[in-house]
Structures are given as structure tokens and as C-alpha cells.
C-alpha positions as CSV (number, residue, x, y, z in Angstrom):
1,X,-56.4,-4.0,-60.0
2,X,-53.1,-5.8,-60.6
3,X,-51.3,-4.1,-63.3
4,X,-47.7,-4.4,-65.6
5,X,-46.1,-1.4,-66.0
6,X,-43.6,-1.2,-69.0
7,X,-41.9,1.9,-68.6
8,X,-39.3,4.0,-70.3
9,X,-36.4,4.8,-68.0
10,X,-33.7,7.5,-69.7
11,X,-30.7,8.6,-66.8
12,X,-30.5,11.9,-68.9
13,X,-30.3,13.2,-72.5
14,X,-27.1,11.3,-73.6
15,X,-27.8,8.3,-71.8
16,X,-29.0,5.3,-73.4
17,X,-32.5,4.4,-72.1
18,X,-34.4,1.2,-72.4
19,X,-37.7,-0.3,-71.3
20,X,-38.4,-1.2,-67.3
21,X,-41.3,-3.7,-66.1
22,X,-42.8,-2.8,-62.8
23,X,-46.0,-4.8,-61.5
24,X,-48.0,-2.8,-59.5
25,X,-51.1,-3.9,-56.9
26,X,-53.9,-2.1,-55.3
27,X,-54.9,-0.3,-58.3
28,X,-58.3,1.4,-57.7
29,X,-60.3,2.8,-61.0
30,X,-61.2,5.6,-59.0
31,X,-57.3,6.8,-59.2
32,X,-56.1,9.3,-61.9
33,X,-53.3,7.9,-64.1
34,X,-50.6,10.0,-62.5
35,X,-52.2,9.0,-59.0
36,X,-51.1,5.4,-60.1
37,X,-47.3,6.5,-60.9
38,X,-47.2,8.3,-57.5
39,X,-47.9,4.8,-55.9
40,X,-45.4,3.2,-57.7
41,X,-42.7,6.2,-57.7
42,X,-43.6,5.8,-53.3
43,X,-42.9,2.1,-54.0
44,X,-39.8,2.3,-55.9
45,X,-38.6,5.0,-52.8
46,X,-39.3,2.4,-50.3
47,X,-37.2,-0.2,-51.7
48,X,-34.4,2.6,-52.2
49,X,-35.0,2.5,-55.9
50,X,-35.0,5.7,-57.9
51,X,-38.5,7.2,-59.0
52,X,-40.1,7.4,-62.5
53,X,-39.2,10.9,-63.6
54,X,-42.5,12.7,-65.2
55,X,-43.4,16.2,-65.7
56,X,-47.3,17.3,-64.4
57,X,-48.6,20.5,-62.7
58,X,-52.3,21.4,-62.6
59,X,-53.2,18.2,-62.9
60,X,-57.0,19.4,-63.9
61,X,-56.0,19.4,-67.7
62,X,-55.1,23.0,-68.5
63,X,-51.3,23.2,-68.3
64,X,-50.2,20.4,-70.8
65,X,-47.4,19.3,-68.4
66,X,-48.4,15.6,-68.3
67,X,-47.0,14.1,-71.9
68,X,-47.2,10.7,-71.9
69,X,-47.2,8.2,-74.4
70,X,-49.7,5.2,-73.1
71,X,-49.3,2.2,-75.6
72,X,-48.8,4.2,-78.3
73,X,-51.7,6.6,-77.4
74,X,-50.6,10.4,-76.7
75,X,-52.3,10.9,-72.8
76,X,-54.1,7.2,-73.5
77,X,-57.1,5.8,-74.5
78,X,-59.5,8.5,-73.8
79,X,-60.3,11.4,-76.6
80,X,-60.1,14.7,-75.3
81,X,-58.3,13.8,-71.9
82,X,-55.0,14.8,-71.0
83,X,-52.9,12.1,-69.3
84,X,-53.7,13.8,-65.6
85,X,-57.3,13.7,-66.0
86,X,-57.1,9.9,-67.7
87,X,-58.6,7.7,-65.1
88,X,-57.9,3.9,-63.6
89,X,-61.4,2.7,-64.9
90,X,-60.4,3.3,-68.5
91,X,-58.0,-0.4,-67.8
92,X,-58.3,-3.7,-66.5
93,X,-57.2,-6.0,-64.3
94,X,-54.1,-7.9,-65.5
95,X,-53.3,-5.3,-68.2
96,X,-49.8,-4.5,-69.3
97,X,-49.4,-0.9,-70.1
98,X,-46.4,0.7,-71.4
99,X,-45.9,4.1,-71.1
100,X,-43.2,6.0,-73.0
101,X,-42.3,9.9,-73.7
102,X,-42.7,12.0,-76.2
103,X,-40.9,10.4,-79.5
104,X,-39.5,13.5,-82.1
105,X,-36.2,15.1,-82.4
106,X,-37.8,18.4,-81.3
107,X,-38.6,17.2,-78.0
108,X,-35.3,15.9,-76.5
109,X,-35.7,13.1,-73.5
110,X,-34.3,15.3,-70.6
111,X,-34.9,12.0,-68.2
112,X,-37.4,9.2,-68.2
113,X,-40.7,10.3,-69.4
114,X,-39.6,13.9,-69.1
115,X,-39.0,15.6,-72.7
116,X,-37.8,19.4,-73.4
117,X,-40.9,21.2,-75.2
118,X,-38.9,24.7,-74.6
119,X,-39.2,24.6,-79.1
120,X,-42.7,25.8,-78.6
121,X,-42.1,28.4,-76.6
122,X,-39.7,30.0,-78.7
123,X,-42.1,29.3,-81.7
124,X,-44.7,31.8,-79.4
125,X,-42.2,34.1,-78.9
126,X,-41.4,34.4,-82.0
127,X,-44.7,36.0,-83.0
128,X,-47.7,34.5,-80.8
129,X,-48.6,38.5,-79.4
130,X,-50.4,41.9,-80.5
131,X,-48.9,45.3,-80.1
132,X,-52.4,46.7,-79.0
133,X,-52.6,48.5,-75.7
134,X,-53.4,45.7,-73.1
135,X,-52.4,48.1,-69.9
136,X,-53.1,51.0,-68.4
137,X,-55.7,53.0,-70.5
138,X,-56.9,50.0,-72.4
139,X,-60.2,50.5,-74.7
140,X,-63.0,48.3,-73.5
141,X,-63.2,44.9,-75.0
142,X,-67.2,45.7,-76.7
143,X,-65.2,48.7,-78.4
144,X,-63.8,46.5,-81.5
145,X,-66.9,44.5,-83.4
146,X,-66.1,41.6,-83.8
147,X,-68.2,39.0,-85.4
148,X,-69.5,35.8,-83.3
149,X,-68.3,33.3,-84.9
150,X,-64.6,34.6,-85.5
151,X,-64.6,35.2,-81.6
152,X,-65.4,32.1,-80.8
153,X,-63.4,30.1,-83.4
154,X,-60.7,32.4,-82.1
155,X,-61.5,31.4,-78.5
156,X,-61.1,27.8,-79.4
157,X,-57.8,27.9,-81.4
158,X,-56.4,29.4,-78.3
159,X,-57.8,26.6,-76.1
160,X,-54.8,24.5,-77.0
161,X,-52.4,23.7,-74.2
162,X,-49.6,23.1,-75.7
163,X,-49.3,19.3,-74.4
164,X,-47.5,18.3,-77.7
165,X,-49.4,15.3,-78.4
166,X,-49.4,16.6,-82.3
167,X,-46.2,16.1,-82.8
168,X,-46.1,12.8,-80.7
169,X,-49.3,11.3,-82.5
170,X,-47.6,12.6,-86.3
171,X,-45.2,10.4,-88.2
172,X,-43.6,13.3,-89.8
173,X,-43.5,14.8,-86.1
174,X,-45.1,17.5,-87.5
175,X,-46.6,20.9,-85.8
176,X,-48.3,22.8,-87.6
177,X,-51.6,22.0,-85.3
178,X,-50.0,23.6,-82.3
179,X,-48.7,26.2,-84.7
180,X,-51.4,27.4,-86.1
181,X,-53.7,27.3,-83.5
182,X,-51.4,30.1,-82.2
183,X,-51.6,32.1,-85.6
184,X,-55.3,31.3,-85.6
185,X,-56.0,32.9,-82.1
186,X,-54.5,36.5,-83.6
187,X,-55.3,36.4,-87.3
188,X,-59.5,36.0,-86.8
189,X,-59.1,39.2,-84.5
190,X,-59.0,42.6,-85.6
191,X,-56.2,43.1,-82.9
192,X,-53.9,40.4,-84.6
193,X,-54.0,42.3,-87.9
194,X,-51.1,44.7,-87.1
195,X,-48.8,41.8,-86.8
196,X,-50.1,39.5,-89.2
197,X,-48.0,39.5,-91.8
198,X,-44.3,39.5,-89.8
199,X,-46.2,37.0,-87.4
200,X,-46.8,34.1,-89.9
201,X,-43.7,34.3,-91.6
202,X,-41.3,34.1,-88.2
203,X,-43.3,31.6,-86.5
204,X,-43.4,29.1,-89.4
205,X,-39.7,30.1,-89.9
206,X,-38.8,28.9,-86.2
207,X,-41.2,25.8,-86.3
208,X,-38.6,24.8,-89.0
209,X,-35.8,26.0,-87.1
210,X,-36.8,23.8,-84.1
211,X,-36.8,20.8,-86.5
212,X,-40.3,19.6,-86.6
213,X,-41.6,17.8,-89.9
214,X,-43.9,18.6,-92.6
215,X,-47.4,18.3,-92.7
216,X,-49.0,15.7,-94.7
217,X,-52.5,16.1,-94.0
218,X,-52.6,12.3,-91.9
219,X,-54.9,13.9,-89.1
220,X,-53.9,12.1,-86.5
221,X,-53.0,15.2,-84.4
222,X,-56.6,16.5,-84.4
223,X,-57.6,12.7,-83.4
224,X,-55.5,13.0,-80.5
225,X,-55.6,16.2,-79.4
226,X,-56.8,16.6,-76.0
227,X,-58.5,20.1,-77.1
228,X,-59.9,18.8,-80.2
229,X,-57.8,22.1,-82.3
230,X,-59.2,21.4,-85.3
231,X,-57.0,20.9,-89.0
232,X,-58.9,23.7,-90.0
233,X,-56.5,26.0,-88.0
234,X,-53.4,24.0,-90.5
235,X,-55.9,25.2,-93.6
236,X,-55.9,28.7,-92.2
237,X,-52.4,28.7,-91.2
238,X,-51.6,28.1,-94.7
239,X,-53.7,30.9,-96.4
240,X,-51.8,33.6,-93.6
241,X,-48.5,32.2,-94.7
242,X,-49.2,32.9,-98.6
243,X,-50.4,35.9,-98.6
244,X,-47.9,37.1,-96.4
245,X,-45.0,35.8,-98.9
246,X,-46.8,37.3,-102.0
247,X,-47.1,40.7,-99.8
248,X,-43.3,41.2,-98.7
């Protein structure tokens, strides 16, 4: 395939980017989408040009690394794909793709496509843990009932990878989706109960702090999600958060 590459180029975080048009040949569908921006990054080397700058490290899907925007699809056109595991096939020949970073205040450009996510990690550390014993003489798992489906709604809120593509696919660069997947994955365990109240209330407290938006209840973060975290977790999220107000 011959392709048009529109892409965002950004020196650094107080430099003024703007948009770049690459064409690129050779294209083969078989190639995964960060396959084709290593053959044009080698490319752009060649000709003593500087390389795209993106983040990736798995590349099978679990890590969330590879945030791309790819026309104006978080990780592209295919639901429930990360950008890494996107394929060539999904495009044509002669198509113009642009491809652009994460867009929210939260998520700072630190160059090209690259974008700072280092907001959700302090939102985890703010409360995303359980004080339980989980070394040394640890209780066996079986030891703690816990019913079927709450174990495996727990299982999947904690699926999420923490790509970001919630707050890139919201217009109020909203996230609660990431956000509550974390307090989901504690507060339909038993072992999350200890922590439940404090937990809520200070990681809601530093989602605000980071600067995300509100939540209006859109859904586009659940359409793009490359988990498929459902809004359910944002229902949930809610219910933790008011009854830990109306208990302190």
C-alpha cells in the first residue's frame, strides 16, 4: 500500500507543534500499525531526518504504552484493539491517515506523539491497594468466599490497562472510567473493604487534582476502550463515593 501520513510533530512540552505529511510505500496489511511507523522512523533516519517520537512496550496489547490518536479514533478503527495490535489490513491503498497524541490538559505532550500519563499513577497511588497480608504467611486465596460473579466483575474492572483512551475519546477529558475501574477491582472484594471508605474519597480527590473533567454520561470512553471497562464501574464508582461522604 501507498499511504499519507499526517502526523503531529511537538520538539517538546513548550514547543509549538504543528502537523507533518509523510508519504509512505511498501505498506504490507500483514504489518502492525507501529510496524509501519518503524518503517518510516528508519526512513526519516536514512535521510538524516529526526524520527517520529511514540511511546510502545509489549506491543501484544497489555501495557497501554501505545496512545495514539488515528483520525480522531483513540488506537484507530478497530474496537477492542490497542494501537500495537491494530493491523495494516484495517486501511487502504491511497489512504491519508493522521495520527495525533493524546489531546487533554492532564496528559501533557512530552514530544511528538508521546504524552505524560504519570496523573494516573498518582491517582493509583493514592488509594488503588489493600492492606491484607499478600507476603510471607499469606492465607490461601479459596479461604475468603467470594461470590462468582463479583470475582469476575472484579477480574474485569482490573483488566483495564491504563492506555488513556477515556480521557482522549471524552469531550470533558474526563476519567472516571479508568478511575473507577480501579475502585471497582477493590470494592467488589472482601479484601478491598478495609480501605474502602479512605480509598474512594482520595482517589476521586486526586483525579480532580490532576485536572481531568467531569463526567457527563456521553459513553464514548466505554466505546473506545480497548478493554471494553464498562460505565457500570462510573455507576459503582459513584455509589462508593456517597456513602463514603455520608460515613465520615
Amino acid at each position: 500500500m501507498k499511504l499519507t501520513l499526517k502526523i503531529w510533530r511537538q520538539a517538546g512540552p513548550e514547543a509549538k507543534g504543528k502537523m507533518v505529511t509523510y508519504p509512505l510505500d511498501g505498506v504490507d496489511g500483514d504489518m502492525s500499525f507501529l510496524e509501519m511507523m518503524d518503517i518510516l522512523n528508519e526512513e526519516l533516519v536514512n535521510k538524516g531526518e529526526e524520527p517520529v517520537e511514540f511511546d510502545h512496550d509489549c506491543r501484544e496489547g497489555i501495557c497501554g504504552s501505545c496512545n495514539m490518536m488515528i483520525n480522531g479514533q483513540p488506537h484507530g478503527p478497530q474496537k477492542l484493539t490497542t494501537t500495537c495490535q491494530l493491523h495494516m489490513r484495517k486501511f487502504n491503498d491511497g489512504d491519508t491517515i493522521t495520527i495525533e497524541p493524546w489531546r487533554a490538559a492532564a496528559f501533557p505532550v512530552i514530544k511528538d506523539l508521546i504524552v505524560d500519563r504519570s496523573s494516573f499513577d498518582r491517582i493509583q497511588q493514592a488509594g488503588a491497594y489493600v492492606s491484607v497480608n499478600t507476603s510471607g504467611n499469606t492465607q490461601d486465596a479459596n479461604s475468603i468466599p467470594v461470590e462468582k460473579e463479583k470475582a469476575d466483575e472484579a477480574f474485569h474492572s482490573a483488566t483495564c490497562i491504563g492506555c488513556g483512551a477515556c480521557v482522549a475519546a471524552c469531550k470533558n477529558a474526563s476519567a472516571m472510567l479508568f478511575t473507577s475501574a480501579k475502585v471497582s477491582q477493590y470494592a467488589l472484594l472482601p479484601q478491598g473493604e478495609v480501605e474502602a471508605t479512605k480509598r474512594v474519597q482520595d482517589m476521586v480527590r486526586q483525579m480532580d487534582i490532576e485536572g481531568f473533567g467531569n463526567c457527563t454520561n456521553t459513553g464514548a470512553c466505554m466505546i473506545e476502550c480497548p478493554k471494553g471497562i464498562k460505565l457500570e464501574n462510573i455507576a459503582r464508582m459513584n455509589r462508593e463515593y456517597l456513602k463514603a461522604e455520608t460515613l465520615s
